[in-house]
BARO-365590 format. One line per field, with one value per residue: x, y, z of N, C-alpha, C, CB in turn; residue number from 1. Coordinates in nm, 2 decimals, decimal comma. Glycine has a CB too. Layout:
// BARO-365590
neast: [X	...]
nnorth: [Y	...]
nup: [Z	...]
caeast: [X	...]
canorth: [Y	...]
caup: [Z	...]
ceast: [X	...]
cnorth: [Y	...]
cup: [Z	...]
cbeast: [X	...]
cbnorth: [Y	...]
cbup: [Z	...]
nr: [NUM	...]
//
This chain:
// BARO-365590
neast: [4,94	4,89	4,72	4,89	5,06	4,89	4,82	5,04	5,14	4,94	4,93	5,18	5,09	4,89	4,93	4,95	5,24	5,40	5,53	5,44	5,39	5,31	5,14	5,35	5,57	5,98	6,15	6,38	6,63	6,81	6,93	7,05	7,15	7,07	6,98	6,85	6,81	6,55	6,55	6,71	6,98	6,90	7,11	7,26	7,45	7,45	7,26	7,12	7,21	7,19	7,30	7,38	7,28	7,28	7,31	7,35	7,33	7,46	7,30	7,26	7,11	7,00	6,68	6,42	6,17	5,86	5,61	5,31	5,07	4,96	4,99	5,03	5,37	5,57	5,87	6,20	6,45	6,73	6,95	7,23	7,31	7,54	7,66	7,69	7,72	7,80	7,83	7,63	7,64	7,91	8,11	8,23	8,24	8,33	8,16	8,07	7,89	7,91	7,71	7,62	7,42	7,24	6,98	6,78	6,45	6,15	5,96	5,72	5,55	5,36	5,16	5,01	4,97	4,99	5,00	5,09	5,33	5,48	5,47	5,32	5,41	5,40	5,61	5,66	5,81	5,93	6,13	6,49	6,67	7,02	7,23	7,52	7,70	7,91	8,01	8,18	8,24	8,41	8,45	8,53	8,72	8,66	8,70	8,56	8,49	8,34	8,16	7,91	7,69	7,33	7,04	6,71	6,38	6,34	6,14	6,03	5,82	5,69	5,70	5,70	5,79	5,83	5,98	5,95	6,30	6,27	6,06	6,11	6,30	6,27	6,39	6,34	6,34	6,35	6,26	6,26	6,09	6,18	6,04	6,20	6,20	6,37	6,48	6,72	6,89	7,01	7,15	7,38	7,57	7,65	7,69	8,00	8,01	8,10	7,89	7,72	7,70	7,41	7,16	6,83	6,77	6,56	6,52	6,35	6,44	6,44	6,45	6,43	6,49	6,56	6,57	6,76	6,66	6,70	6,53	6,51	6,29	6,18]
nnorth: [10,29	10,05	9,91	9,85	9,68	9,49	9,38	9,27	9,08	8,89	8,85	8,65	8,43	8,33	8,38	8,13	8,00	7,92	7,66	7,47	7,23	6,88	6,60	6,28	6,40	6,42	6,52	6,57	6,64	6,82	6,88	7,09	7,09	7,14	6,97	6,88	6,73	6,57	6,46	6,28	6,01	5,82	5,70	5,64	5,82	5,87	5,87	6,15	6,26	6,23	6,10	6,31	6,28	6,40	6,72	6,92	6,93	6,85	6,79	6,63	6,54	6,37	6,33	6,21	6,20	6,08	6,21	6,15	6,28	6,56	6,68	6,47	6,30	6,05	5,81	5,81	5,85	5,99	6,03	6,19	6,24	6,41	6,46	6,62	6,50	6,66	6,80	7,10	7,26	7,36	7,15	6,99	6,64	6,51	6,44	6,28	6,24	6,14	6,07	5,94	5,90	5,71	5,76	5,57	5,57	5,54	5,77	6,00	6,30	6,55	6,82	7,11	7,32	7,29	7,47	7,72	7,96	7,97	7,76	7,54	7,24	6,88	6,61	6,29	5,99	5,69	5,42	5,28	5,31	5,40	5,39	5,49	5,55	5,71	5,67	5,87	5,85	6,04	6,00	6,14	5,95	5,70	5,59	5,61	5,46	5,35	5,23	5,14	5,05	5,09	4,94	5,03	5,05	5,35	5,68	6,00	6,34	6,60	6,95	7,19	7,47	7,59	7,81	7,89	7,99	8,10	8,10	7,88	7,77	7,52	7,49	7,49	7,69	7,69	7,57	7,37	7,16	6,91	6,63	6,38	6,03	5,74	5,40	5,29	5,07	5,08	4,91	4,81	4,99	5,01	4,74	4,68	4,84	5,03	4,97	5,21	5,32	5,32	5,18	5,23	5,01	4,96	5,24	5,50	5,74	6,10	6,40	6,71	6,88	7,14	7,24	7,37	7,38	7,25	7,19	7,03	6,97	6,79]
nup: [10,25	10,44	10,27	10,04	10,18	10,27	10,01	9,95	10,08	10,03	9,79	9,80	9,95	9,78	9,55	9,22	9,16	8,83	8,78	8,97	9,25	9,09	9,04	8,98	8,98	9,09	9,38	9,53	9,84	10,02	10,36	10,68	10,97	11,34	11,67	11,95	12,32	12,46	12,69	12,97	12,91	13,07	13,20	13,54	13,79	14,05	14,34	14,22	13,99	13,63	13,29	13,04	12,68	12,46	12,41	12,24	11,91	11,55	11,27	10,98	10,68	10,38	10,12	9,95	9,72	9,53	9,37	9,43	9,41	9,36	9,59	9,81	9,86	9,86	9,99	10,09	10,34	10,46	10,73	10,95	11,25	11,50	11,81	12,08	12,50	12,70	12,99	13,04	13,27	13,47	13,64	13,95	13,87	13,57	13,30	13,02	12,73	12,44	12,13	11,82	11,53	11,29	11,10	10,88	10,69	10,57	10,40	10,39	10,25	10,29	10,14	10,20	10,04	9,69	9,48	9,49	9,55	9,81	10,02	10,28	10,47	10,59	10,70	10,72	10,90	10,94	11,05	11,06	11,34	11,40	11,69	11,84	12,15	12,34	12,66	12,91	13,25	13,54	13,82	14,17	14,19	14,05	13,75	13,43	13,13	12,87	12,54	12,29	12,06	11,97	11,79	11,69	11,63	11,47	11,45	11,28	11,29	11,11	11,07	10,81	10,60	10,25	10,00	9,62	9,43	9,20	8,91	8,75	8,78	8,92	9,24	9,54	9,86	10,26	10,57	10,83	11,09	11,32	11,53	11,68	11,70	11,89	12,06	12,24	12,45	12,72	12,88	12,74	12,76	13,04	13,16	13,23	13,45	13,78	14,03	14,14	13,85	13,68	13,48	13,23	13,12	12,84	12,64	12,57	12,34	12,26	12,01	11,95	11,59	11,40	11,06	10,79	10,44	10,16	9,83	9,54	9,22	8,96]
caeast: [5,05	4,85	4,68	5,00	5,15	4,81	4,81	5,19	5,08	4,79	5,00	5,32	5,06	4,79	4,93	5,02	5,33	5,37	5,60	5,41	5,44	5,21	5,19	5,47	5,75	6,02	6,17	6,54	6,63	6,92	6,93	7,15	7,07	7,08	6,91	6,82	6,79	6,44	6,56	6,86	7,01	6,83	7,21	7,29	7,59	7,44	7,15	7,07	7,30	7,15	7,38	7,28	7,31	7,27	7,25	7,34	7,44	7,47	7,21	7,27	7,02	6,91	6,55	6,43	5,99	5,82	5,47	5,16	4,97	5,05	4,99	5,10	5,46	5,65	5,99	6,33	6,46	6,86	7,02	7,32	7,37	7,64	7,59	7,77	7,65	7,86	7,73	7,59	7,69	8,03	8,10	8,35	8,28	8,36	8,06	8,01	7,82	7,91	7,61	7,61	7,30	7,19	6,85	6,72	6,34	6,07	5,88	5,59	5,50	5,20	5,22	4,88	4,91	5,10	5,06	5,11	5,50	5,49	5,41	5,35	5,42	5,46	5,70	5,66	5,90	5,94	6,25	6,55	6,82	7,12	7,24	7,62	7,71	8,03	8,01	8,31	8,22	8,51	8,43	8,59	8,82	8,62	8,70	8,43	8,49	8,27	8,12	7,82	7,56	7,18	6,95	6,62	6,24	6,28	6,01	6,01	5,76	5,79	5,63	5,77	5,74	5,93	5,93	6,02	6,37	6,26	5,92	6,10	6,40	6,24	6,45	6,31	6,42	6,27	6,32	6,18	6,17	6,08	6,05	6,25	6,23	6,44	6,52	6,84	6,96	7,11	7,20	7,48	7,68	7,67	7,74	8,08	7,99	8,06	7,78	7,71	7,64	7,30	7,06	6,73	6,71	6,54	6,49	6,32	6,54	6,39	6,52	6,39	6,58	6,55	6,70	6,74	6,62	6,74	6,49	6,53	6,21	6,21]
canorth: [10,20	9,96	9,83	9,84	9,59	9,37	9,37	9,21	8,93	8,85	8,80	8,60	8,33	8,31	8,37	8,03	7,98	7,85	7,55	7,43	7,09	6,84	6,44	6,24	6,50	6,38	6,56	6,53	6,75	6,85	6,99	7,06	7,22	7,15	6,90	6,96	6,63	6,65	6,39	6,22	5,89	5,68	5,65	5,76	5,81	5,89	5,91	6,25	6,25	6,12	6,17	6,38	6,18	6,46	6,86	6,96	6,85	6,90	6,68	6,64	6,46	6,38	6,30	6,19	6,19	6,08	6,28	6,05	6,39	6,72	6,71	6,34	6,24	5,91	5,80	5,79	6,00	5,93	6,14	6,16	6,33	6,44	6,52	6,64	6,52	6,70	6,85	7,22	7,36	7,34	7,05	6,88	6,57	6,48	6,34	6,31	6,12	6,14	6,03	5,97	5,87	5,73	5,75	5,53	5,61	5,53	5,81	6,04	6,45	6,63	6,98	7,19	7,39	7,24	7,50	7,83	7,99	7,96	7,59	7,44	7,11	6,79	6,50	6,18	5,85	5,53	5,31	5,21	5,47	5,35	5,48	5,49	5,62	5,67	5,75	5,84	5,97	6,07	6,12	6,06	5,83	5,67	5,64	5,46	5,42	5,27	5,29	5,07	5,06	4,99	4,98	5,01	5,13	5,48	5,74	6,14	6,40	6,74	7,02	7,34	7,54	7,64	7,89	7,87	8,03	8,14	8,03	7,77	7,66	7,38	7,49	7,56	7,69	7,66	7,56	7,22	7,14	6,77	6,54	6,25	5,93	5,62	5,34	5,27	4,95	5,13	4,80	4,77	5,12	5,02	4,65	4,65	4,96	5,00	5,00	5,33	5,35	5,21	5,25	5,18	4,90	4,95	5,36	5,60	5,88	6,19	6,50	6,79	6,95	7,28	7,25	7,43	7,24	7,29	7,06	7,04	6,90	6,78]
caup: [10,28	10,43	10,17	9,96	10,25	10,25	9,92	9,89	10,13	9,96	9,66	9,83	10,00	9,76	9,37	9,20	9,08	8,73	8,79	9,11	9,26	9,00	9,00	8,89	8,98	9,20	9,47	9,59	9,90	10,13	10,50	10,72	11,06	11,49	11,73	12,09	12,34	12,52	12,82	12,98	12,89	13,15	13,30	13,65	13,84	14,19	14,35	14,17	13,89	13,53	13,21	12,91	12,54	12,33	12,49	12,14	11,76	11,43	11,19	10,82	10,56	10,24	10,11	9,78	9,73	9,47	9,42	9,40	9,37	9,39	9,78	9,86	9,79	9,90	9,92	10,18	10,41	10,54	10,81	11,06	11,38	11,61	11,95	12,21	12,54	12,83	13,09	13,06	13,40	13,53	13,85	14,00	13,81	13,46	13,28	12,89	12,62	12,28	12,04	11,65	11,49	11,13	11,05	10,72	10,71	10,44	10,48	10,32	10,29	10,27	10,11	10,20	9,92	9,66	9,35	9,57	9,56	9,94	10,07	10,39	10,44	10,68	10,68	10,86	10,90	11,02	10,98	11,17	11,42	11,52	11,78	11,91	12,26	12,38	12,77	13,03	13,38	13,63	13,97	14,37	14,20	13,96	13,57	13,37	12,97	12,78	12,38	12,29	11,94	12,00	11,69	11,74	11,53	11,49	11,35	11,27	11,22	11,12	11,00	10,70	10,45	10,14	9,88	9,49	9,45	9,06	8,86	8,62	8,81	9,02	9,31	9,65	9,95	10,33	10,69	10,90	11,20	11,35	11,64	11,62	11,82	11,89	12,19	12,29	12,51	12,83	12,98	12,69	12,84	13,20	13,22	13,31	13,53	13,90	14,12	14,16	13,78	13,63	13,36	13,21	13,03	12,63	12,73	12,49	12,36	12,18	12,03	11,84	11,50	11,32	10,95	10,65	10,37	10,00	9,73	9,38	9,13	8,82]
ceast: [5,01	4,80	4,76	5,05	5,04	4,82	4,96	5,21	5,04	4,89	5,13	5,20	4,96	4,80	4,96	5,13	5,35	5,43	5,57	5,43	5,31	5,27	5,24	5,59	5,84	6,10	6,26	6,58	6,77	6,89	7,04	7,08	7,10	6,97	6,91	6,75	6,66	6,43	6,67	6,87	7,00	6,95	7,25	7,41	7,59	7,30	7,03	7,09	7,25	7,30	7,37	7,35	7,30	7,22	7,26	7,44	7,41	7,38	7,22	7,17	6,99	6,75	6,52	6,21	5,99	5,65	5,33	5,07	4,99	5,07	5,09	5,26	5,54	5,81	6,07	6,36	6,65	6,91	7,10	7,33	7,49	7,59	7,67	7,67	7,75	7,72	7,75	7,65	7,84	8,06	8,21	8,35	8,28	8,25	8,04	8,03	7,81	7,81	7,61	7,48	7,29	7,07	6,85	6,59	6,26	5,98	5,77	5,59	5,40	5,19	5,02	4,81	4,99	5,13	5,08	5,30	5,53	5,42	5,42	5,31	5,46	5,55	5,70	5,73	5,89	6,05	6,33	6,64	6,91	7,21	7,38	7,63	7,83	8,02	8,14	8,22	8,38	8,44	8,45	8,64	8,77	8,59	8,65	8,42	8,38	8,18	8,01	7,71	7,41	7,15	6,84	6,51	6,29	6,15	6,03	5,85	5,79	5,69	5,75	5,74	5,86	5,87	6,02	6,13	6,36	6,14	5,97	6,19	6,39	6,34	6,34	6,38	6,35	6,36	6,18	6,22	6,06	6,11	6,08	6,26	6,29	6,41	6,68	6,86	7,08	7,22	7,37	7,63	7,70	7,70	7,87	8,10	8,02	7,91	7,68	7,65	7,55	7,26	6,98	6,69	6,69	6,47	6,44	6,36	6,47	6,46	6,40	6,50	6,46	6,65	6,69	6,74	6,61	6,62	6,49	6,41	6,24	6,11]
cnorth: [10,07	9,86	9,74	9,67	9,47	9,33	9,27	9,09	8,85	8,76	8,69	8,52	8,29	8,29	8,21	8,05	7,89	7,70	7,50	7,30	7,04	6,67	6,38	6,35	6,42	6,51	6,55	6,70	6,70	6,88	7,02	7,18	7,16	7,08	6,93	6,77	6,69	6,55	6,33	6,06	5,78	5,63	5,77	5,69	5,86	5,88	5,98	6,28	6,19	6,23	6,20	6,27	6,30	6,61	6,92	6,92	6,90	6,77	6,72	6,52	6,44	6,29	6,32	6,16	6,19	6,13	6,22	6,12	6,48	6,74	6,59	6,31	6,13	5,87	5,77	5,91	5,92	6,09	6,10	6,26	6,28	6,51	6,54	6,60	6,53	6,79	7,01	7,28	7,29	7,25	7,01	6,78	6,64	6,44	6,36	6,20	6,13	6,08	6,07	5,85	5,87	5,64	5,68	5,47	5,57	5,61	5,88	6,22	6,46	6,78	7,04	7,27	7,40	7,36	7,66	7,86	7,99	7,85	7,55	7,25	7,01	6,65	6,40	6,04	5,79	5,47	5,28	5,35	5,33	5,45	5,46	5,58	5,60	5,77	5,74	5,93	5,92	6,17	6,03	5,94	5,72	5,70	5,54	5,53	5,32	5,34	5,11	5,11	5,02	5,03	4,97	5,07	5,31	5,57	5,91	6,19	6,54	6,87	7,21	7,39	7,61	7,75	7,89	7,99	8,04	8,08	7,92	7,65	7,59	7,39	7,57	7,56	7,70	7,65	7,47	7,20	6,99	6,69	6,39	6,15	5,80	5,50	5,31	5,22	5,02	5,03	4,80	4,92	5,07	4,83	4,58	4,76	4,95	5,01	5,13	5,36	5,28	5,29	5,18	5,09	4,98	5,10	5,43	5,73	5,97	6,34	6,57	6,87	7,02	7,28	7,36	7,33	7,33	7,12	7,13	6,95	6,93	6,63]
cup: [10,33	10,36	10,08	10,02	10,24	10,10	9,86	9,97	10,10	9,83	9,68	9,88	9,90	9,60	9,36	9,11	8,93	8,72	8,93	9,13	9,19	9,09	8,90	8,92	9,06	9,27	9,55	9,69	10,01	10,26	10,54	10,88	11,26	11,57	11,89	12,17	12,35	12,61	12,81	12,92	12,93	13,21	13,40	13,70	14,00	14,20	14,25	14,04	13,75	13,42	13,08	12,81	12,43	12,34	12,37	12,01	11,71	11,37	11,05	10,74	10,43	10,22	9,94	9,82	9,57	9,48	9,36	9,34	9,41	9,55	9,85	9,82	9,90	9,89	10,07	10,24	10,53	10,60	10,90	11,14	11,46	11,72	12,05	12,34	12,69	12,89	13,06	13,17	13,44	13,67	13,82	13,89	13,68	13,39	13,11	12,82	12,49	12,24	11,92	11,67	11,40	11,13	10,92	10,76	10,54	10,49	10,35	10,37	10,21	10,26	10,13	10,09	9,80	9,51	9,40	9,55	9,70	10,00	10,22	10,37	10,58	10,67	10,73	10,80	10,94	10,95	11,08	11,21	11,47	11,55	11,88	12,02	12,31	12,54	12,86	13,17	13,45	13,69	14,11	14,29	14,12	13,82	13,49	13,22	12,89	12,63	12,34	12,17	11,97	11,84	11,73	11,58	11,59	11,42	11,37	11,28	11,24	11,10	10,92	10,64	10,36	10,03	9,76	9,48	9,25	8,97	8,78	8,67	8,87	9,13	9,38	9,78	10,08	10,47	10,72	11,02	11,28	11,48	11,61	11,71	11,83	12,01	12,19	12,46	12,63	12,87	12,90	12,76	12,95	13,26	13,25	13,38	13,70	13,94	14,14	14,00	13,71	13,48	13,36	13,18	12,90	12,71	12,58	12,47	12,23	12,15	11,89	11,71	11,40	11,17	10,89	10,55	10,22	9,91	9,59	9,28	9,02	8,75]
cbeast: [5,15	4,81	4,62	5,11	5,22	4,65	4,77	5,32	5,02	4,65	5,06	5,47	5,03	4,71	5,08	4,95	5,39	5,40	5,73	5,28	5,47	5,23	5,12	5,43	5,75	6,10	6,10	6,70	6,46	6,99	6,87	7,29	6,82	7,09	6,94	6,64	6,86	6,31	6,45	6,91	7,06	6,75	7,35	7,15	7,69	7,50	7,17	7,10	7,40	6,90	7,47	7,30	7,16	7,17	7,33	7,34	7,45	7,62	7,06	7,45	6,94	7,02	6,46	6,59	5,89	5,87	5,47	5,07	4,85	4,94	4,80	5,01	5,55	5,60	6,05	6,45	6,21	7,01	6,94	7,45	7,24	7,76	7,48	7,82	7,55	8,03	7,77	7,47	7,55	8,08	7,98	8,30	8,22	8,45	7,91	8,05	7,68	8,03	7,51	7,80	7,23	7,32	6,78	6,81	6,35	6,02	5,96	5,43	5,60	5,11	5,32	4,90	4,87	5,08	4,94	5,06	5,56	5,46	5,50	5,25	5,54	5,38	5,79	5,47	6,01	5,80	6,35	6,63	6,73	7,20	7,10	7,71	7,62	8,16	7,90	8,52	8,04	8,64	8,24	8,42	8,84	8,56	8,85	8,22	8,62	8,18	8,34	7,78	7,59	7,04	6,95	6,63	6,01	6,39	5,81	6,06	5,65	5,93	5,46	5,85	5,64	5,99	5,91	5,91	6,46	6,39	5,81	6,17	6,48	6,26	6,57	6,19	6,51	6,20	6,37	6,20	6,19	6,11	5,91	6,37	6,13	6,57	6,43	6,91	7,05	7,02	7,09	7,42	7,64	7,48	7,68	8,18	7,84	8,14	7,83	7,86	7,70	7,14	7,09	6,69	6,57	6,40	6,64	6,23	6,75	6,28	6,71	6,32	6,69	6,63	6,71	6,85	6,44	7,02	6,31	6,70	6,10	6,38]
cbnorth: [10,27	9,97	9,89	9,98	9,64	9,39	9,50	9,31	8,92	9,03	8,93	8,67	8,34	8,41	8,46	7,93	7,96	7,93	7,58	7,46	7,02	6,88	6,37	6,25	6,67	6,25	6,55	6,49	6,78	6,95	6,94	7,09	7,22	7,29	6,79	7,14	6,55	6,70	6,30	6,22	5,90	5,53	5,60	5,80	5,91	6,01	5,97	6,32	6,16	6,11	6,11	6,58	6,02	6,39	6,94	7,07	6,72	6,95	6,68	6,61	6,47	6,32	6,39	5,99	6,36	5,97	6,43	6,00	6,39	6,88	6,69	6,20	6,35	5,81	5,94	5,74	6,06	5,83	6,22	6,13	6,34	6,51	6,45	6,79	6,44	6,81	6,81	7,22	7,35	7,47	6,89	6,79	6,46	6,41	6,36	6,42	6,10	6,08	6,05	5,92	5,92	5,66	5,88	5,41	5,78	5,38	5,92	5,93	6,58	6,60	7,00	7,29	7,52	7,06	7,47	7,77	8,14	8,07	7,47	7,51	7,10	6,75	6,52	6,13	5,84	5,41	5,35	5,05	5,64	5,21	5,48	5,49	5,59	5,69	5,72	5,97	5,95	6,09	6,21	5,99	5,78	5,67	5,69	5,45	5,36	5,20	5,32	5,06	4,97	5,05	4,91	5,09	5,06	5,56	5,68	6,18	6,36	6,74	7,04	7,34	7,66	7,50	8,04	7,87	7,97	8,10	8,12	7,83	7,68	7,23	7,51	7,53	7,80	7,56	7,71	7,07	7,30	6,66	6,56	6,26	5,91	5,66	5,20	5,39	4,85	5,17	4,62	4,76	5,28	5,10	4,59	4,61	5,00	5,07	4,97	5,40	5,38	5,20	5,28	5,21	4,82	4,77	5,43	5,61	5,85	6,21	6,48	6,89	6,85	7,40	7,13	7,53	7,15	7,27	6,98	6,97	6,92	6,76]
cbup: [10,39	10,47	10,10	9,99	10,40	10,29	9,88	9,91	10,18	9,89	9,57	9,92	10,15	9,83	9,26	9,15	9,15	8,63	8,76	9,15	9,43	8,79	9,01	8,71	9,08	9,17	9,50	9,41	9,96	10,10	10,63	10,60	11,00	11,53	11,70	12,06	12,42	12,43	12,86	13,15	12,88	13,04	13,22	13,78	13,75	14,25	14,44	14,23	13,95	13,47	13,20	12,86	12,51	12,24	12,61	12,17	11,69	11,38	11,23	10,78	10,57	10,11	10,20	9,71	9,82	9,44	9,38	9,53	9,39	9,35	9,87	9,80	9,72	9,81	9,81	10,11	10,58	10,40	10,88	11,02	11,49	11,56	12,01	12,21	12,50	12,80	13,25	13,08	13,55	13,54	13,91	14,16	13,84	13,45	13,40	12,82	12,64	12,21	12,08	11,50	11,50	11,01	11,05	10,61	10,77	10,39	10,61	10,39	10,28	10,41	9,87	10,28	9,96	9,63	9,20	9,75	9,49	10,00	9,98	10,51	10,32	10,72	10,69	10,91	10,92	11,00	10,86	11,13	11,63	11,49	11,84	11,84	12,34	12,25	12,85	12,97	13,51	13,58	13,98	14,55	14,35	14,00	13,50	13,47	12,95	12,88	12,23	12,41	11,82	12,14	11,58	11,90	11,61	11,48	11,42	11,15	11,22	10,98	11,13	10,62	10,49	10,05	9,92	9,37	9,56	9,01	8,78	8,46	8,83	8,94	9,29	9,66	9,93	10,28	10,78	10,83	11,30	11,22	11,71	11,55	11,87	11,90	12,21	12,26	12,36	12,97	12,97	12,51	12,87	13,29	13,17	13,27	13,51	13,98	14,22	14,21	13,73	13,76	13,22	13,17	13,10	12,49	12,83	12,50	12,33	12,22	12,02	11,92	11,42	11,44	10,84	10,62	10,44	9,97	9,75	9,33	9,15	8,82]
nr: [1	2	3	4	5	6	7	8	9	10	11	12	13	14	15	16	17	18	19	20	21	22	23	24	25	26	27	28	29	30	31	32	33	34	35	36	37	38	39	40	41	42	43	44	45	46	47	48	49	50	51	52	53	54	55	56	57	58	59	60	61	62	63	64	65	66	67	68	69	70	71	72	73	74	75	76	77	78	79	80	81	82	83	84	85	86	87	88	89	90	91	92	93	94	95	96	97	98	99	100	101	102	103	104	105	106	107	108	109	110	111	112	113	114	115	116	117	118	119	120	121	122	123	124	125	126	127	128	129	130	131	132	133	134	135	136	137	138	139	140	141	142	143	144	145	146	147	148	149	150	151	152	153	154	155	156	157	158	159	160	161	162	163	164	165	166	167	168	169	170	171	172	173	174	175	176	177	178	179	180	181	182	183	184	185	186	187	188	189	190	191	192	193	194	195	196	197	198	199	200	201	202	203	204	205	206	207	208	209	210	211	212	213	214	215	216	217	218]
//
């Protein structure tokens, strides 16, 4: 039985498939999948107090690669997030930060092992995020509205792997998951702010996402 099960390993990471990735293919792909912030929004509302930008969303994309060489491929990478950014634990105050996000990236992947039916792969971007925020806090008598766009340089990277979903039909299927990074212009949320509420100035905001990732070659 062992052998049996090495033996069915061996063959899922190691056969080639006959319709593997070549140069000259192109490479049109879907996601769709969930983001995670990984720090607050550089705005506070007390002493102690900072206000999340993004505790959890939804992220949707498309991606288009042209393949230089079976491993290298080149091309665009467009995505939008939603984000919820209330507060986790239940308080007195009120405090939440809506955030949408549209990524347009010129980016690049790097497949390890491109003629394999099970591929790992990396993804890396650069291009622009912008980045809307819409914050309210209420609290002790204090109700503060405000909605504000920054753009800024953003950049990804990621790392996945996919597997061919039939030997001819140039469809594969997979999962990615990437570190994505922006700035965003605090000053623009908080400058008709009372006193009590500040921010960073040009603040660095990061989040991680988990997709599912549909591509189609041809």
């Amino acid at each position: 039985m062992k052998k049996l099960i090495l033996c069915v390993v061996s063959l899922f990471f190691c056969v080639p498939v006959f319709a593997h990735l070549s140069q000259g293919q192109h490479l049109v792909g879907g996601r769709l999948g969930l983001g995670f912030q990984l720090e607050n929004s550089g705005v506070s509302y007390s002493n102690y107090d900072r206000v999340d930008w993004g505790s959890l969303g939804a992220e949707y994309g498309i991606s288009y690669y042209y393949l230089l060489t079976d491993r290298v491929g080149i091309g665009a990478d467009l995505a939008y997030g939603d984000f919820d950014g209330g507060e986790l634990f239940v308080s007195a105050d009120k405090v939440d930060n809506k955030t949408k996000l549209f990524n347009a990236m010129l980016s690049a992947r790097f497949t390890a092992n491109p003629s394999h039916l099970f591929r790992l792969y990396m993804p890396v971007g650069l291009g622009l995020t912008a980045a809307q925020q819409h914050m309210r806090i209420k609290k002790s008598g204090m109700d503060y509205d405000q909605k504000a766009t920054s753009t800024s340089l953003g950049w990804f990277v990621g790392a996945g792997f996919e597997f061919d979903l039939g030997r001819h039909s140039g469809w594969a299927l997979g999962f990615e998951t990437r570190y994505n990074a922006f700035h965003y212009d605090t000053d623009k949320l908080t400058r008709d702010a009372p006193p009590a509420i500040q921010g960073d100035g040009n603040r660095r905001l990061s989040y991680m996402s988990f997709h599912l990732q549909v591509n189609k070659r041809f």
